[in-house]
C-alpha positions as CSV (number, residue, x, y, z in Angstrom):
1,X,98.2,100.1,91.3
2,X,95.1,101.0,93.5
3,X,93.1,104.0,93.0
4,X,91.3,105.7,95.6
5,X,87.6,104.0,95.5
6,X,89.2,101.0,95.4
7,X,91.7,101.6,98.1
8,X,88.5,102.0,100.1
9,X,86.4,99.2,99.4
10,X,90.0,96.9,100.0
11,X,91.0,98.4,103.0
12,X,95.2,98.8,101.1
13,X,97.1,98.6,98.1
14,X,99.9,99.9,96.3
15,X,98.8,103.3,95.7
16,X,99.9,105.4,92.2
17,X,102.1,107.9,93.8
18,X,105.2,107.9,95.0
19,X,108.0,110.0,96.4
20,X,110.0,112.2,94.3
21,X,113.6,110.5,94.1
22,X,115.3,113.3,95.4
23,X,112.9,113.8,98.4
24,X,114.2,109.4,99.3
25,X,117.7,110.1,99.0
26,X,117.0,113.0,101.8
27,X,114.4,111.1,103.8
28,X,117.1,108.0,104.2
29,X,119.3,110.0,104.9
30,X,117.8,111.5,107.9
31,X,116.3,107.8,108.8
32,X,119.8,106.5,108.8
33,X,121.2,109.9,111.4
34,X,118.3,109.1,113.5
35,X,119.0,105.9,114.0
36,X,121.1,105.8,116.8
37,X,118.7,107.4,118.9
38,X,116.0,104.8,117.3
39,X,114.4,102.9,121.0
40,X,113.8,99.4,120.7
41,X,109.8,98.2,120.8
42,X,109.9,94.4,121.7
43,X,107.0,92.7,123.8
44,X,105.6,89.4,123.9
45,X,102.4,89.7,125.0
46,X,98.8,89.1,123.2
47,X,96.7,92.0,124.0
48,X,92.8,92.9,123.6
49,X,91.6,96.6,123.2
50,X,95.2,98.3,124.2
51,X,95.6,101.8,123.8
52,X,92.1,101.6,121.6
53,X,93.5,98.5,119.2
54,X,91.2,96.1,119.0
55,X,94.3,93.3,119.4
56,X,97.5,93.3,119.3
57,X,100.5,90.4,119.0
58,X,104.0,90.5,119.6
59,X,106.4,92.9,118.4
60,X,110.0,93.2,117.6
61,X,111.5,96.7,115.8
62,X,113.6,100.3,116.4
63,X,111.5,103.2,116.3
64,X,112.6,106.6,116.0
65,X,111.1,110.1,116.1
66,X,110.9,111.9,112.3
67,X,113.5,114.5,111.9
68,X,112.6,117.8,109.7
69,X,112.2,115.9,106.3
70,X,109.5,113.3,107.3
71,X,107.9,116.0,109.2
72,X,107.2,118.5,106.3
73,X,106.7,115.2,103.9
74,X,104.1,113.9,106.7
75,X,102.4,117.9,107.0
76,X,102.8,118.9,103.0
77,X,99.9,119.5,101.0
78,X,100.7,116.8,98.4
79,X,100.6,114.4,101.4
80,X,97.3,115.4,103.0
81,X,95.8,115.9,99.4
82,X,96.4,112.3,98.8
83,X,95.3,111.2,102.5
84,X,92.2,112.6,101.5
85,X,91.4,111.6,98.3
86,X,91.7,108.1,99.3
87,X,90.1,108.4,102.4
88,X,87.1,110.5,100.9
89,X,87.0,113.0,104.4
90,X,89.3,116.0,105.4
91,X,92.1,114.3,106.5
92,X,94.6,115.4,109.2
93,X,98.8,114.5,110.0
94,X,98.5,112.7,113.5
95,X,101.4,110.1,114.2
96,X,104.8,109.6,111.9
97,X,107.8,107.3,112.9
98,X,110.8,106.0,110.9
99,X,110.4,102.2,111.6
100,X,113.9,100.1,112.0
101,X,113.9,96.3,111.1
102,X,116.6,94.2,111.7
103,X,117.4,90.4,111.2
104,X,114.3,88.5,113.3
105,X,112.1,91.9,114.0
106,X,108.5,91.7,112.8
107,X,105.5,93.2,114.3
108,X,103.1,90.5,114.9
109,X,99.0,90.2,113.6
110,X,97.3,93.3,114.7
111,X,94.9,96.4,114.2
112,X,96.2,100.0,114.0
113,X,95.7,102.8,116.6
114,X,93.2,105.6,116.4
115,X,95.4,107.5,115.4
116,X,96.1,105.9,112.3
117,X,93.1,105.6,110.4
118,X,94.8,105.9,107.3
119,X,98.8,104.7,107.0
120,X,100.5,105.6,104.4
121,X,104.1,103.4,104.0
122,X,107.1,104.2,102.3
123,X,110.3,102.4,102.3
124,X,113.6,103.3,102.0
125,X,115.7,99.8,101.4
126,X,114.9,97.4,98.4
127,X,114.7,94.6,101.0
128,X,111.9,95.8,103.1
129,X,109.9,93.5,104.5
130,X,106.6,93.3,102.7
131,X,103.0,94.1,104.5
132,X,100.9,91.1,105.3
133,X,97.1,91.9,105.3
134,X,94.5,89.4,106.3
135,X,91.2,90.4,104.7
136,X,90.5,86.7,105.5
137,X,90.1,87.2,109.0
138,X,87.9,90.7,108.7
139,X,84.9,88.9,110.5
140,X,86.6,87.5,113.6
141,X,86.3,89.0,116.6
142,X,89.3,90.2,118.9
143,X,89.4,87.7,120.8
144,X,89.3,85.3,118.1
145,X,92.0,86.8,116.3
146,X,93.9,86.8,119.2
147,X,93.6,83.0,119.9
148,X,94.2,82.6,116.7
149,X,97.2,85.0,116.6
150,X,98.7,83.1,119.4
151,X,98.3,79.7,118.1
152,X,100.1,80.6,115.3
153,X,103.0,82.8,117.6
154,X,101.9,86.1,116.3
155,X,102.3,85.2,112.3
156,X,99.5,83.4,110.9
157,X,99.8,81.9,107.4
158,X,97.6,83.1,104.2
159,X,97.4,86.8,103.8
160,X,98.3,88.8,100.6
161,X,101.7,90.4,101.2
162,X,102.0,93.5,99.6
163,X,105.5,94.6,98.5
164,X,107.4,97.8,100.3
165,X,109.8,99.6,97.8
166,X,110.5,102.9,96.5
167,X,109.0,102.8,93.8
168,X,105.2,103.7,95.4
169,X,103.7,104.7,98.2
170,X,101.4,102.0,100.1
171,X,98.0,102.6,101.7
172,X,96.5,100.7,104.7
173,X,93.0,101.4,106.6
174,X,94.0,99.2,108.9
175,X,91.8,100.2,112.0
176,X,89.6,97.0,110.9
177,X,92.0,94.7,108.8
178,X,94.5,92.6,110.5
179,X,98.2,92.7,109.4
180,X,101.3,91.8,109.8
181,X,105.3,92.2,109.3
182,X,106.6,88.9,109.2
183,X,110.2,88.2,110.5
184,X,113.4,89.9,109.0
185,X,115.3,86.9,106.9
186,X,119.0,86.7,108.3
187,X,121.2,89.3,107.1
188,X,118.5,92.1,106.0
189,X,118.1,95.2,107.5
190,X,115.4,97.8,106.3
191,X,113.8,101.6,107.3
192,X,110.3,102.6,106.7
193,X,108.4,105.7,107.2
194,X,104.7,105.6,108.7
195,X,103.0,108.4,108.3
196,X,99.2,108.2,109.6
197,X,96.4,110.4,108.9
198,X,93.1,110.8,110.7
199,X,89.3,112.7,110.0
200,X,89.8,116.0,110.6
201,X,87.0,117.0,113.4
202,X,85.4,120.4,113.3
């Protein structure tokens, strides 16, 4: 498990806490109502400094508004207690989404938004496709990471994968470490929460 100093000097890990049990069986709950009103993200494209990312590679998932549970999970003091322990700063809620992966979806090598300077990941499904970060690749510049991204059709090999479960939460300062979601095996179907955090601001 990864404690907050050490969270920071890495850049992610699986962090100590975790959801309470019965808090998971209400947030899937509400992940699985939602999900027919889930939108499809799918592009193609390899893009430099988009919407303030410094790259970004193809994509492939559902994505749906949180209902009332991930909202108050997102907002709760526990929540933004942890966001800023790790972080080391007030902390704020900004973005939260219940993420829907399917057989084939991934979301290819990229760097967060903004608006997520901290991420923290829950999933909800034992089979959840695992995070891919590429410390590795830290000192490339976007557009080398996008050549190189492309080369390699969005999913570039080496990394440290990082499992998704329910048994912790995982933490991801991901503004300046490329990552990935590599593609859903046949047959598996998963739901994750993102819930990101940014410095407050006076």
């Amino acid at each position: 498990m990864t404690d907050a100093l050490t969270l920071r000097r890495d850049g992610f890990g699986r962090l100590e806490a975790s959801i309470p049990a019965e808090t998971v069986v209400r947030l899937r709950a509400e992940a699985l109502d939602l999900k027919a009103t889930a939108g499809r993200v799918e592009t193609d494209a390899y893009e430099l400094h988009a919407d303030g990312q410094d790259f970004r590679s193809p994509v492939q998932f559902g994505v749906s508004s949180p209902g009332e549970e991930l909202r108050r999970l997102h907002e709760s003091d526990e929540l933004r207690a942890l966001a800023e322990e790790l972080a080391g700063v007030e902390m704020t809620p900004s973005k939260v989404n219940y993420l829907y992966y399917e057989t084939g979806d991934r979301i290819g090598l990229h760097t967060d938004l903004p608006a997520c300077e901290l991420v923290l990941l829950a999933a909800f499904d034992p089979v959840a496709p695992p995070l891919v970060v590429h410390p590795e690749l830290r000192g490339l510049s976007p557009e080398e990471l996008a050549e190189l991204a492309e080369a390699a059709e969005g999913a570039p090999a080496g990394g440290l994968s990082i499992p998704l479960d329910e048994s912790a939460l995982v933490g991801l300062f991901g503004g300046g470490l490329p990552h990935q979601t590599r593609p859903v095996p046949p047959g598996s179907e998963a739901i994750v929460a993102t819930l990101c955090y940014v410095a407050a601001h006076p």
